[in-house]
N, C-alpha and C positions, 0 to 999 in steps of 0.2 A: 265700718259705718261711714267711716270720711268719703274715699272713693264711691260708697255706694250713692251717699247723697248727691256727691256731684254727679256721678252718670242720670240720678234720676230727675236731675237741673238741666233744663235745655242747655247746650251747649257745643254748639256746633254757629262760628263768629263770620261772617264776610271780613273780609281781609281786602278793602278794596274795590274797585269795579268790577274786577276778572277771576281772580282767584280769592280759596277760602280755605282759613284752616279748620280743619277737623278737632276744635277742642275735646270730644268724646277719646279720640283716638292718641291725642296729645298726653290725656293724663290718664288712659291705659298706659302708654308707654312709660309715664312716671313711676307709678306705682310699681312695673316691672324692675325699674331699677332701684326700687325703696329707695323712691326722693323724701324727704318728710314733708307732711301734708300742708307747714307751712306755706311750705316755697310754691308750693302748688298752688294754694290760694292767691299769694302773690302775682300767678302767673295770669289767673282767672280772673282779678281785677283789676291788671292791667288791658288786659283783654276787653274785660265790660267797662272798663273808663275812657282807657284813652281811644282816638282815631289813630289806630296802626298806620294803615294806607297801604298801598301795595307793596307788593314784593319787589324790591329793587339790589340789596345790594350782594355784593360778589363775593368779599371781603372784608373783616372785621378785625381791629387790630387794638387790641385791650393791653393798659402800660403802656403805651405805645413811644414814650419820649421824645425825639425827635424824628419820626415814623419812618423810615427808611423801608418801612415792610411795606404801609402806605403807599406811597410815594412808588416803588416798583410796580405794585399792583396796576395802580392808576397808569403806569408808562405801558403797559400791558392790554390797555384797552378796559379792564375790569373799574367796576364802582364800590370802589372802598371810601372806609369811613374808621377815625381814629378816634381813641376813648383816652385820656390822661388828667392826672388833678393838673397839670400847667397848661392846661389848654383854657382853664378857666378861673378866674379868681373869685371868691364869694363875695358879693356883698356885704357891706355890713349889715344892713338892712334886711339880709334873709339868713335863713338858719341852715340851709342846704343848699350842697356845692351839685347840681348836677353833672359833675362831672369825677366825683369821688362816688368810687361804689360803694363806701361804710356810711356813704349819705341817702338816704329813703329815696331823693331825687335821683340820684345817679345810678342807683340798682335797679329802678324802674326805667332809667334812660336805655339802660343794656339790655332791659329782657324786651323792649319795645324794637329796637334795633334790630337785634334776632330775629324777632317774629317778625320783621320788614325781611329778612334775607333772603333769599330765592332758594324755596322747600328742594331739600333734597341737591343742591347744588351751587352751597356755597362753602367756605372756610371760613375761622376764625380762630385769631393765636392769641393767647396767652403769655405776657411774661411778669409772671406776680413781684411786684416789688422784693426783692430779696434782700432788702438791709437787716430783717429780723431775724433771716430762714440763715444767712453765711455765717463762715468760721471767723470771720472777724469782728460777729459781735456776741461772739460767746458769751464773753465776759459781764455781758449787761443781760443779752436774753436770757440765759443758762440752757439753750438748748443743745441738744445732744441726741444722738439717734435713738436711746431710749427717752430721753426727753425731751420729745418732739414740741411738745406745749410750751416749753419754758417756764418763766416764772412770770406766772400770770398778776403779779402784783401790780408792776409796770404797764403802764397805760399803752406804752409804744408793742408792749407784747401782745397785750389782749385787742388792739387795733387791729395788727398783725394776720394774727389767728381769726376774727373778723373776716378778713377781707381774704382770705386762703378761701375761707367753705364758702365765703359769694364766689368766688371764684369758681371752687367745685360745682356749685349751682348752677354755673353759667353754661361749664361743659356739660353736665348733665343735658338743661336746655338743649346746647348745642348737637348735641348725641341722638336727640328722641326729634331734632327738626331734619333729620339724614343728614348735615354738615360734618366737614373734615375738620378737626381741631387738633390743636400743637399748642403741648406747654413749657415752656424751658426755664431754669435754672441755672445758677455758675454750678459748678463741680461740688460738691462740700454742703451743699443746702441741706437742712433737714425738713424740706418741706416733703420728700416724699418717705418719710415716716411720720405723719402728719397720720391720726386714724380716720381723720374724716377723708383724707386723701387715699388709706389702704381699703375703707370702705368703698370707696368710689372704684378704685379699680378692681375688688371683687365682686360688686354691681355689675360692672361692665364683661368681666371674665365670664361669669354666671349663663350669659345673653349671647352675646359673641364669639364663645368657644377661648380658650386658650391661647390664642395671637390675636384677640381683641384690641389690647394695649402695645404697644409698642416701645423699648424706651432706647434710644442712642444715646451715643456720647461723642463730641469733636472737641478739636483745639481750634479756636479763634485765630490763632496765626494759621492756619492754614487758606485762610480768607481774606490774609492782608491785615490783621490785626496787630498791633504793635508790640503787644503781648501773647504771650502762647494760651493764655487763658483756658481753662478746661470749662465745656458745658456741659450738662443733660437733657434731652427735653423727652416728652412723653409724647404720642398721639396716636389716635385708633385706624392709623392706617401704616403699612409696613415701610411704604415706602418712605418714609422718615429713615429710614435708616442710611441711605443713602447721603445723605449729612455728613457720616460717619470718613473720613480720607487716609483712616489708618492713621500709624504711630505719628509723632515729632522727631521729626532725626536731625541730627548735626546740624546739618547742612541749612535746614530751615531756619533755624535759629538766627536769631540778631547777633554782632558782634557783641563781646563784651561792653566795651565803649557805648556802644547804641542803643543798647536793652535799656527799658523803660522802667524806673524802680515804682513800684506802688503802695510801696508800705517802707517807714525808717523804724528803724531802732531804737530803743530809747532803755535804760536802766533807770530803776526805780527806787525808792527812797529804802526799800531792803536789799536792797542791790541785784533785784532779779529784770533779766534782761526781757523785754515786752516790745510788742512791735504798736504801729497806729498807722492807719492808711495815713497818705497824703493827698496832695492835688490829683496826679496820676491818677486814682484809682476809682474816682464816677466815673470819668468817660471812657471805662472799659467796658458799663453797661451798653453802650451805642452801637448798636449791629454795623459790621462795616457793609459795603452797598456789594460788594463780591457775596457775601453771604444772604442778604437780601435775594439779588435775583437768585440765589441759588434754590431757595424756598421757596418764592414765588414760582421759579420754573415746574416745581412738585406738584401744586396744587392738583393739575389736572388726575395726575396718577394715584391723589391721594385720596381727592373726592371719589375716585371709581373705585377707591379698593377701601374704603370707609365702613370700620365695621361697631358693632353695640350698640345698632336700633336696635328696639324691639320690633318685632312684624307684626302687626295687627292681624287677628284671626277677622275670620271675613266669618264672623256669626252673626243672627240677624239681630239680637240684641245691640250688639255696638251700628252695626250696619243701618238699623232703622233706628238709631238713639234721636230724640225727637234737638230738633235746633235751639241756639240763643237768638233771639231776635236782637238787630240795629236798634230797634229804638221802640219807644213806650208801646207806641201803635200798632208796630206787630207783635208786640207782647201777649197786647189785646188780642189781634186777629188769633195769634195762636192758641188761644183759649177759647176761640170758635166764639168771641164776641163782635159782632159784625156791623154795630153801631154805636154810637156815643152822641148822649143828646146835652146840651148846652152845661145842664147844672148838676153834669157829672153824674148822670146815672146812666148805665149802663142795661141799653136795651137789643136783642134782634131785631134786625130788619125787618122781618114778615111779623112781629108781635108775639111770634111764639115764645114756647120756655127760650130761657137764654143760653142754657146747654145745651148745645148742639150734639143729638148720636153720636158713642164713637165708634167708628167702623173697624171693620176686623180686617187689618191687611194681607193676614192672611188667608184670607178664602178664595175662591179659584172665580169665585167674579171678578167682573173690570174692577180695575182698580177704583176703592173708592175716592169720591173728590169735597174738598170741604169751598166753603165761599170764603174770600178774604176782599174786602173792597169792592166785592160786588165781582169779582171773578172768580171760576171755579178753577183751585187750584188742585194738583193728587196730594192726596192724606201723606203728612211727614214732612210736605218741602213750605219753608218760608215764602212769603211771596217774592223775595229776592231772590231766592234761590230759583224760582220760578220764571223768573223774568229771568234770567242768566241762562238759563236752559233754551228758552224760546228764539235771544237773542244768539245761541251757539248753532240751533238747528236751523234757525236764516242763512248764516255764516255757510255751513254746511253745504245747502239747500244752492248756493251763490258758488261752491265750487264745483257739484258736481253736472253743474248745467251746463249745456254745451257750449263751446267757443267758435263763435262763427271767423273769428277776425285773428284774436288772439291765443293762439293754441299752444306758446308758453302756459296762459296761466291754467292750462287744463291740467286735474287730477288723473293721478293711475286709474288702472282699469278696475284693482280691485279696493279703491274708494268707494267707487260708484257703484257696486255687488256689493258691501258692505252697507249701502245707506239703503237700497233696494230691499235686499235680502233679510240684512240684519235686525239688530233693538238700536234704530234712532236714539232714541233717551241715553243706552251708553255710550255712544259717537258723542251726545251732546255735552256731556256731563267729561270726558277724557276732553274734547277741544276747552272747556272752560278750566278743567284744571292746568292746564299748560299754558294757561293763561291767553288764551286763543293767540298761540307762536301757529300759523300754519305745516310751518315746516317738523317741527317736532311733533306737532299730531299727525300727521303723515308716515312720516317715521314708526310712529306709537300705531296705529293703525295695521301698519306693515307687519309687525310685529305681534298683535292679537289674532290676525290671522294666518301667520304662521303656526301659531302656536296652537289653532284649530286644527291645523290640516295636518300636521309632520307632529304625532308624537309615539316614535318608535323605538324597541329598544332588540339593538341586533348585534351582541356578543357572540363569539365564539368560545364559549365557558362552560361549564358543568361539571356534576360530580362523576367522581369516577375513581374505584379502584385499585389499587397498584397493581394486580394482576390486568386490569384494563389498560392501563397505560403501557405495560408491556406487550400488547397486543399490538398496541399503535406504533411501535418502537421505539419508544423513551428508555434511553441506556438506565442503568442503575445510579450512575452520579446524577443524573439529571434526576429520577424521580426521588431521591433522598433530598436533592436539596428541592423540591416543591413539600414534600411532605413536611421540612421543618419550616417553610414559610408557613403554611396551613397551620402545624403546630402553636406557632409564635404568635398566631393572628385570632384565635382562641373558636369562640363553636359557629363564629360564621362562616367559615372554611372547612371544620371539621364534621360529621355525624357518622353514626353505622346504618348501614342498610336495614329496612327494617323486614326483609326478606329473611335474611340470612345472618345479619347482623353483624358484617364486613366492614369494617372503617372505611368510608368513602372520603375523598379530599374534592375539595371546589380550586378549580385547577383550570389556568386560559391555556389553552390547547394551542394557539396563535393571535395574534394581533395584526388585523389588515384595518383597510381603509373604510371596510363596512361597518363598522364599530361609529355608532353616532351617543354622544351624554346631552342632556337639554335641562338635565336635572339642575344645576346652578342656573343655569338658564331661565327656566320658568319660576324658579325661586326666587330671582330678581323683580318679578314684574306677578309674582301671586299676590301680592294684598291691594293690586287696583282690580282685581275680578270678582265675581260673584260669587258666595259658595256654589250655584247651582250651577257654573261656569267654567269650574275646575272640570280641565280634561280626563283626569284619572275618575272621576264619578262616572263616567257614562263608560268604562271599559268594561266593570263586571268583574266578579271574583279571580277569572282567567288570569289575568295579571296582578294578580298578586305580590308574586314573584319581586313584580319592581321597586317595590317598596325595600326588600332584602336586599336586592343588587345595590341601589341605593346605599345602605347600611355597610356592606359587603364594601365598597369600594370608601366610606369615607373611616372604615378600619384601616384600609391600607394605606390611606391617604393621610392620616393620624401618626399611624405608628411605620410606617416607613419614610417616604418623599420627605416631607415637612419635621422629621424628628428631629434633624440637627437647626431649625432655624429657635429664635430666644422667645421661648415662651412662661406663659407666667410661672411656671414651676422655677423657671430658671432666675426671673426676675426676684421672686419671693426668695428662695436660696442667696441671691445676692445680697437683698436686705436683711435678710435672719445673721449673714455674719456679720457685718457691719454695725448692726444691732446683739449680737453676744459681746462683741470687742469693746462697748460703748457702756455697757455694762459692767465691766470688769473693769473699766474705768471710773463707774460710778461709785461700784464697791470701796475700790481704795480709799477713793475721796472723801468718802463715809466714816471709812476707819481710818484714815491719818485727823481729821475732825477730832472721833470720838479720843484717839491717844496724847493729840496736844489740848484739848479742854481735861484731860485725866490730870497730865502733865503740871500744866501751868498754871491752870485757877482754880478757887475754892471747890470745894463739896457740895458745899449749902447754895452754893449761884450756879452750880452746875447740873444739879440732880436731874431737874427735868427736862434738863435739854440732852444728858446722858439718856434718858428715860426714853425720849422719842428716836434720837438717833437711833438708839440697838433696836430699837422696833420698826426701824424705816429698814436696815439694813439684814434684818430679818426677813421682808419682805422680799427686796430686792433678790436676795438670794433665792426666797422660794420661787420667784417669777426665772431667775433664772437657770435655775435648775431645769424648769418647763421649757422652758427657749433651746436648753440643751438635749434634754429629752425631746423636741422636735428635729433637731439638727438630725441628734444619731438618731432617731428613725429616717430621716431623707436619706441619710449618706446607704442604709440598709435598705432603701427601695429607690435607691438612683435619683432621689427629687424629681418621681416622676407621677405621682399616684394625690389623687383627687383629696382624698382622707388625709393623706400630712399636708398638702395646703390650706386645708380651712383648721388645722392644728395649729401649722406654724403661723399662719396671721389671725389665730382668736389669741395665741400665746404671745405673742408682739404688741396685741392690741391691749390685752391684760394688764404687763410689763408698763408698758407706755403711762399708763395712768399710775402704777405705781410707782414707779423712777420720778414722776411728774412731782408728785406729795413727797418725793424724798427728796427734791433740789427746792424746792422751796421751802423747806424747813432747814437745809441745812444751808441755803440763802441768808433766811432769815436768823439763822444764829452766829453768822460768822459775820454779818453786820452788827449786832447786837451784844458779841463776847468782848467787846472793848470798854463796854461799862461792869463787866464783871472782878470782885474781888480775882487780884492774884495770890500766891501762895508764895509765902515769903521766901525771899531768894533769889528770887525767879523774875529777874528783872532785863529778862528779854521781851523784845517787842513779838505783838502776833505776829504766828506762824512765820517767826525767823527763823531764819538756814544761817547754818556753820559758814563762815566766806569759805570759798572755796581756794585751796594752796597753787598759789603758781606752779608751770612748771620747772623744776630742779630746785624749788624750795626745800624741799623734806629731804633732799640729798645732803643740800646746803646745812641743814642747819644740824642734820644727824652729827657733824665733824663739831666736835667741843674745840673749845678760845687753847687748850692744851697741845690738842693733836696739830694744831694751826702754826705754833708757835715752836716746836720740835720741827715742823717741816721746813720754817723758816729758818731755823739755826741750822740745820742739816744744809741749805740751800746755801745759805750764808758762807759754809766750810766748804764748801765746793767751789764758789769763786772764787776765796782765798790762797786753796791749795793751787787753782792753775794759774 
């Protein structure tokens, strides 16, 4: 009902003088990734409130501290722009920091930004504050790979957790505007067992296949950093991975003397030894400028290889989805009210009804046209949108005229066949969404007509027999090992004849240079064309065929080529043990709980807090049982199969919530056991430990004051006698 209303809301915004987003298409794409319908809203009134303004920037740098990502971008010729609470201090006099995303002001600052960035060809990074997500503040968050949430008591927690799913929100946005996004972490965070974080990347896995997400790992010394520091980061392009420079060896290392300490030691009043950052350890967040350009130099490879849009189907529903108007007036006009008389009553022009016909766009007459201001615009375009058309077919109309003088600024030959021959309107409509760059419609042009004229598909493949291939000369090793690839590769390779009913194999006879693919190709540039547009409509049933060839080749391209690179099976398996081990962790800590409240304090002060522990750790167990019953199913289907992934991440996701209610109860009780009766005798302090014996104490002290004193007379008679 939500998506439905808003598709049936105008909603399609100018973004600008030149360019315009496709609101309709914006929150298909949402929906694809089940955003929640919140955020969606959020996006849609940002949209109808503020003035976006064009599309300008390149780069987007969220957290940014002292921007060093920034700062490279801009040396680079690109128009970035940096997001941080120290960039801005609140007044007292206002209630929001525009510059903090847990402020209404400053989550509207970033989703208006985005929708300023250049569709389809920008980046933005992510590095979420991590003072809640590290291992160094266990002790106060409680978080843990099954208990990602923490203890949501604490305000610095539930801030935290805030500002993670804005975050997720962001990439979301960022994913469905075609931008390249990076998210990074220290080493140790448990932000990426975060569910709103596992949901997000099986949103993305869903859409994008398999290598959607990406996630590396480097060491900060490898970048000049003064510490070896471990990072992670995420992003839906591969080439992230490239970050990656392999191990830390010896040799890179600081001397002893020179290594940078980040955390001291301290023993506590039980005498357990605890650590605590120091000065050293903020400005280990501070990207060094080696590592900087080194991401900055990515970007290009990352926007191209940027995967988890969804692709908008070119149906005429979304296609002819009617528009939001700019402002009140074409609100009106869009309602086919074509005048407004002084004391607000709302009349037509010519006196007729005030409803104007509505015409069927569908019929095979001209298209029809409605009045807006006294001009006759076609049914479906704002008049904005009308005026951008007119003013692109000028533009148009201005290049492909002849040059008497200047025969630089003349267009190709087949611009000018295109504006002759072709649908004007879509020349008009491609120049306005590139924001009329000449050059890139030129390009974009080259391109549409390619893709008219060249689409062929000429393998050297088919079925065929193993008595067939030995006709051809294929020795017996050669056709055994085609028949187990066909085997392996399951019934798009395999069928029988339906003759005879002889196992045929789909088999490339050879590989030459006549062999053309356009299939990725035209999948790039299908959702700027028309359904009626699509090359493959006008072939006819005869080609068929390439729809399977298609299929046929992204089997082999699955489960051969691409098998060994880190996909999410692989990624989920890493999380699932991470998350079993973290578990077993939890357990204990449950039961060493429940045995010193047995131990040490009353009955009667303790019953109900017995009561809930064996009920938390009840759980835990059953959730982990399931964590484990997904593992050994992985390990029994290679962590490679569709069915244990949505197993092992609904059973993590599960888990998560449960380990969550068991640290915060057993939080709340080890705070709280210090006002409970103890049970007489037992006048150790909580959860005291035995000191622990030097070592060659227990040697020492096994020899009695007797054995001591015989060795010393014995010793004594020995110096006497010589």
């Amino acid at each position: 009902w939500f998506f439905k209303s808003c598709f049936t809301y105008p909603c399609a915004v100018a973004v600008g003088p030149c360019t315009m987003i496709d609101a309709n298409a914006l929150i298909w794409q949402l929906r694809e990734l089940k955003c929640p319908q919140e955020f969606v809203w959020c996006i849609l009134l940002v949209i109808w409130t503020y003035p976006v303004g064009e599309n300008q920037w390149d780069y987007l740098e969220f957290f940014a501290g002292v921007g060093n990502l920034t700062r490279c971008a801009r040396e680079c010729g690109m128009r970035a722009i940096r997001f941080d609470i120290l960039d801005h201090e609140k007044p007292q006099n206002r209630k929001s920091n525009f510059m903090d995303l847990n402020s209404p002001s400053g989550f509207a600052l970033a989703i208006v930004s985005l929708l300023q960035a250049k569709l389809c060809d920008f980046s933005a990074h992510f590095a979420l504050k991590c003072a809640s997500f590290c291992v160094m503040n266990v002790g106060t968050s409680k978080r843990t790979a099954c208990s990602s949430t923490g203890f949501t008591e604490y305000e610095s927690v539930r801030c935290s957790n805030k500002l993670a799913i804005r975050t997720i929100f962001l990439v979301f946005l960022t994913t469905c505007l075609g931008g390249a996004w990076s998210l990074e972490q220290p080493d140790g965070s448990t932000l990426e067992f975060l569910p709103a974080f596992r949901t997000m990347l099986q949103s993305l896995f869903d859409i994008g296949g398999i290598r959607a997400v990406t996630k590396v790992k480097w060491y900060m010394r490898h970048y000049g950093a003064p510490t070896p520091k471990r990072h992670y980061g995420y992003a839906n392009s591969s080439k992230v991975n490239l970050l990656d420079k392999g191990k830390l060896h010896a040799h890179q290392r600081l001397p002893k003397d020179q290594r940078v300490r980040t955390a001291d030691a301290y023993t506590d009043a039980r005498g357990v030894k605890r650590y605590k950052g120091n000065a050293n350890l903020r400005p280990t967040q501070i990207y060094p400028m080696p590592f900087a350009r080194r991401l900055i130099g990515l970007l290009d490879g990352m926007k191209a290889s940027a995967r988890g849009c969804p692709e908008v189907p070119a149906s005429e529903s979304l296609a002819e989805a009617e528009t939001v108007p700019a402002t009140e007036d074409e609100l009106r006009e869009s309602m086919h009210l074509v005048d407004q008389k002084s004391d607000g009553v709302i009349e037509p022009k010519d006196g007729s009804s005030s409803a104007a016909p509505t015409p069927d766009p569908t019929s095979n007459a001209k298209a029809p046209v409605v009045t807006l201001s006294g001009r006759k615009v076609p049914f479906g375009l704002t008049l904005r949108q009308f005026n951008l058309r007119r003013a692109a077919k000028e533009r148009i109309r201005r290049m492909v005229a002849p040059k008497a003088k200047r025969k630089d600024l003349q267009v190709p030959q087949y611009v000018k066949d295109e504006w002759e021959n072709g649908d004007r309107d879509s020349l008009a409509d491609m120049l306005t969404f590139h924001n009329f760059d000449k050059e890139v419609f030129l390009n974009e042009v080259l391109i549409m007509v390619r893709k008219k004229k060249t689409f062929q598909l000429v393998i050297d493949e088919g079925w065929h027999s193993e008595a067939e291939l030995k006709e051809l000369g294929w020795s017996q090793q050669k056709i055994n090992g085609a028949k187990t690839q066909c085997l392996s590769l399951g019934d798009t390779h395999t069928r029988r004849n339906s003759y005879d009913g002889e196992m045929e194999y789909w088999v490339t006879l050879r590989e030459t240079a006549k062999r053309t693919e356009e299939s990725s190709y035209e999948e790039q540039h299908r959702k700027r064309m028309k359904a009626d547009e699509d090359p493959k409509s006008s072939l006819g049933k005869d080609f068929g065929g390439l729809e399977s060839q298609e299929k046929r080749d992204a089997e082999v391209k699955a489960k051969g080529v691409e098998r060994p690179a880190l996909t999410k099976y692989l990624q989920t398996k890493e999380s699932l043990k991470k998350f079993l081990q973290s578990m077993v962790s939890k357990s204990g800590k449950l039961r060493s709980l429940v045995r010193d409240l047995k131990k040490t304090y009353c009955d009667s002060a303790t019953k109900g807090c017995l009561t809930t522990l064996e009920q938390d750790i009840t759980e835990v167990d059953k959730h982990y049982d399931a964590c484990n019953t997904a593992w050994a199913k992985g390990e029994v289907e290679d962590f490679g199969n569709e069915e244990w992934y949505k197993l092992a991440e609904k059973a993590m996701k599960d888990a998560t919530y449960a380990c969550a209610k068991a640290t915060a109860n057993e939080t709340k009780i080890r705070n709280s056991k210090k006002y409970y009766d103890k049970k007489s005798g037992s006048d150790q302090p909580d959860d005291a430990k035995p000191p622990k014996t030097p070592k060659g104490k227990a040697r020492r002290d096994d020899t009695s004051k007797k054995d001591k004193k015989e060795k010393k007379e014995k010793k004594d008679k020995h110096k006497t006698k010589h």
